[in-house]
C-alpha positions, -999 to 999 in steps of 0.1 A, spaced: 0 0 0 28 26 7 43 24 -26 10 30 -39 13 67 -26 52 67 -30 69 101 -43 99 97 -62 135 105 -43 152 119 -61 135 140 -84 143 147 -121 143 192 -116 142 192 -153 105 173 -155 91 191 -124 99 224 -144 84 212 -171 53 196 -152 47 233 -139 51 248 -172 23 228 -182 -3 239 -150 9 277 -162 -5 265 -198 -34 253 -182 -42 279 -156 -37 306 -182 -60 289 -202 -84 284 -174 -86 323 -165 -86 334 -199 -117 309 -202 -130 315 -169 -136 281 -167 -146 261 -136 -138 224 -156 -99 242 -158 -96 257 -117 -106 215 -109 -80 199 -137 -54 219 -117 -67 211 -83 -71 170 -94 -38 174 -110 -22 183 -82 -39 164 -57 -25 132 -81 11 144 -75 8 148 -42 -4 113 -35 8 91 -65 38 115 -77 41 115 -115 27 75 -122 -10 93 -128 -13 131 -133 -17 137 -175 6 161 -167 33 149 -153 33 116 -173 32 141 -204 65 159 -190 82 125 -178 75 101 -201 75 127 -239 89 163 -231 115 159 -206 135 128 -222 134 153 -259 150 177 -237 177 152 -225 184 171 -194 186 159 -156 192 175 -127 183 151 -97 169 169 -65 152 155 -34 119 149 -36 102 153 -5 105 195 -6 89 188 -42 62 167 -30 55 195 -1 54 221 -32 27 198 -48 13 198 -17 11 240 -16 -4 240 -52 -32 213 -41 -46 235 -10 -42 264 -32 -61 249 -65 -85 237 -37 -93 267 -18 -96 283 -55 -120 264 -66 -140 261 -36 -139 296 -40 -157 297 -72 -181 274 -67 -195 293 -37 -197 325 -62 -170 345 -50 -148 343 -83 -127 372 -78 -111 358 -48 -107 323 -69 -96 343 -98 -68 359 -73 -57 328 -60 -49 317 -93 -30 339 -98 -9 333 -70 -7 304 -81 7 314 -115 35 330 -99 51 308 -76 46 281 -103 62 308 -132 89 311 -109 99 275 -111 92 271 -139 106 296 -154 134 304 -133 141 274 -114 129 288 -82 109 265 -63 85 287 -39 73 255 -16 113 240 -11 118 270 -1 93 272 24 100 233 31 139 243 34 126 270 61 104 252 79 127 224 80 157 244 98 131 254 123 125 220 133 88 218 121 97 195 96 121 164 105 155 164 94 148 123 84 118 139 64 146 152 36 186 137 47 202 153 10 180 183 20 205 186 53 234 171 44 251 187 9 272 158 6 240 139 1 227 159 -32 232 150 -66 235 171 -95 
């Protein structure tokens, strides 16, 4: 049952960039649109990263499986801060599209576009918003060191 809802360590940085490239497509799409069907693609599609990694999001199999390997490129990270990130963009697409389904689309709208951001930053400057929060929440001791060892230990990451 665990490796059901196993998350890949270490992570290819190359394919999560893409990955979010792809919901900054989408959620572009979806405001332009100001389509409801688009704010619960993102949320499912992130909730399916968060609990099954990249085996079932269309997504992330899309980035993994076709775009990343043209590319050629890997970069290996740890996974967990990714996995919290995914976690970040599931309460967010959540709360969003809660949001506008109780009529208050401005605020869901606005959300989104947080959303957009943080996810343009990675994907489009390799910034990662949510391992950044993971990495500071970490060195506070809210989040184990066991949770991420390459996240504590430099020795430990690969490039």
């Amino acid at each position: 049952m665990a490796s059901l809802f196993a998350f890949p360590n270490p992570v290819n940085e190359y394919a999560a960039r893409v990955t979010v490239a792809l919901v900054v497509l989408l959620a572009v799409v979806t405001a332009v649109t100001g389509s409801g069907l688009g704010l619960l693609a993102i949320s499912i599609g992130f909730w399916l990263r968060l609990l099954f990694g990249p085996r079932i999001s269309p997504l992330a199999l899309l980035s993994v499986k076709v775009i990343t390997p043209a590319l050629g490129k890997v970069k290996l990270v740890p996974g967990p801060p990714k996995r919290f990130a995914q976690g970040i963009g599931a309460a967010v697409s959540t709360a969003a599209l809660l949001l506008f389904a109780a009529g208050a689309a401005p605020a869901a709208w606005a959300l989104l576009g947080i959303l957009v951001a943080a996810a343009s930053l990675e994907a489009f400057a390799g910034f990662c918003l949510g391992c950044a929060i993971f990495g500071f929440l970490q060195r506070r001791g809210l989040i184990p060191e066991d949770v991420c060892e390459a996240c504590n230990n430099i020795s430990l990451r690969r490039s």
